[in-house]
N, C-alpha and C positions, 0 to 999 in steps of 0.2 A: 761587843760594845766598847771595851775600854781598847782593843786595835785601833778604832776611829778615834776617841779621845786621843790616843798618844798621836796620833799620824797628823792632826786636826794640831797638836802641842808642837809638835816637830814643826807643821809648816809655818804657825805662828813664829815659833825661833827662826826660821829661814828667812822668814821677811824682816823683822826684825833686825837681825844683822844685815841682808841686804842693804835696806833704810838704812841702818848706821853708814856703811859704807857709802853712799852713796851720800850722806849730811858730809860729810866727812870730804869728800869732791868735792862737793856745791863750797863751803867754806875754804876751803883753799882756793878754788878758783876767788872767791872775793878776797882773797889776799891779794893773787895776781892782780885780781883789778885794780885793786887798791895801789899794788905797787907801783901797775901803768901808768895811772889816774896822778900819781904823784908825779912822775916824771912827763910825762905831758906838762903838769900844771909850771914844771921849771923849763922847759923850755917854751912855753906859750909866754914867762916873764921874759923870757929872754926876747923874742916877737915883739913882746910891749911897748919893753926897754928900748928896742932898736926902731918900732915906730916912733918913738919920742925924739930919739936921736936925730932922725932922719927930719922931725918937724924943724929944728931950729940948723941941722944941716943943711936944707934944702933950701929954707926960709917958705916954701908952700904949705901954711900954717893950712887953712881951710882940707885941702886933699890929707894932708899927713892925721891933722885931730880928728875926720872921718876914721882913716883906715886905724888910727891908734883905740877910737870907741871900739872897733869892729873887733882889735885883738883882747879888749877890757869884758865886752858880752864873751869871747869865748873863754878868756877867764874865767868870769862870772858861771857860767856852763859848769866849766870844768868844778870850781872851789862844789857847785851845789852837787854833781855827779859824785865826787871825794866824799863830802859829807852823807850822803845816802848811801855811799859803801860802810861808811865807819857804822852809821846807827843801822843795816843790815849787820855787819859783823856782831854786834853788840846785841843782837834777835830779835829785832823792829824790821815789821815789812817797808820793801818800796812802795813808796803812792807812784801811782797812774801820773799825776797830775805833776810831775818832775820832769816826765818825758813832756810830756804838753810846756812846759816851760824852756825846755830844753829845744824845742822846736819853735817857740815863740823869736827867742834869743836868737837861732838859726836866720828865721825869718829875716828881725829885726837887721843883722850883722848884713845878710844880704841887700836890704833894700839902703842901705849906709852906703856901699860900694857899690852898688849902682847910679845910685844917686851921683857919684864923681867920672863915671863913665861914660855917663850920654846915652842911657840905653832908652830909646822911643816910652812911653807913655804905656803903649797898650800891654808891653813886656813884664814894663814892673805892675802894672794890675793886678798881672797873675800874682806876682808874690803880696799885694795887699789884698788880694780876695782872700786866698792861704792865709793870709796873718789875723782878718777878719775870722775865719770858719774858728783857726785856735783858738782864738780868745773867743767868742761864743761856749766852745766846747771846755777852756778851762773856767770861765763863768759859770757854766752849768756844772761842772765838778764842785766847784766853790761855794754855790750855793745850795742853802739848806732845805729840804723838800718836806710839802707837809707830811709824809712815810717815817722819816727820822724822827720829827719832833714826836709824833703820836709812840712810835717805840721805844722811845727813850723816856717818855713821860709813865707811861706802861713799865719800864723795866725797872722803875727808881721806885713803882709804888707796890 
């Protein structure tokens, strides 16, 4: 009986450390990310910067403050991607509902640059039906269902 206890001890410590090492991965990689995510976000200003440039360069105000929105939402992308590596580092989960934004943005930056292209009508549909289904699905993320109120009013009493 006490062979199975110790062997039963043993493999609990084996996983244990496993787990550690393996937190241990998962955390340095969101360093990585982190340090990518920064340097992205300095050359996406440099992108901006040289849309802007390019607006009073060219003097094609309309085309140039399109495609300079387009590099501001991937900005914007990028600053919220940066911030949900930091509060992941700090031991707050990712929400779902980042990537759904992250894709929204996607969307939005897309149907901006089409819009100055001349691409037919029934093309960019597709990306407004897509930009539709998102926002549906972050709506329903967003909103509160009567499941929550009833267990949180449950879990307070």
């Amino acid at each position: 009986m006490d062979f199975n206890n110790s062997r039963l001890e043993q493999s609990n410590t084996f996983e244990t450390t496993i787990a550690n090492y393996i937190n241990h991965f998962i955390r340095a990689l969101h360093v990585l990310f982190s340090i990518a995510l920064m340097i992205t976000v300095v050359l996406t200003l440099v992108i901006f910067s040289t849309d802007i440039y390019q607006i009073f360069l060219s003097g094609n105000i309309s085309t140039g403050t399109i495609q300079a929105l387009g590099s501001l939402l991937v900005l914007w992308t990028l600053s919220e991607l940066l911030h949900s590596e930091v509060r992941s580092l700090m031991g707050e989960r990712i929400q779902v509902s980042l990537f759904i934004e992250v894709a929204i943005a996607a969307f939005v930056r897309k149907l901006l640059v089409i819009s100055t292209e001349g691409v037919p009508l029934v093309d960019a549909s597709i990306y407004l039906i897509s930009l539709l289904v998102l926002g549906i699905v972050y709506w329903i993320l967003h909103t509160p269902n009567k499941y929550n109120k009833i267990n949180s009013k449950t879990s307070a009493d």
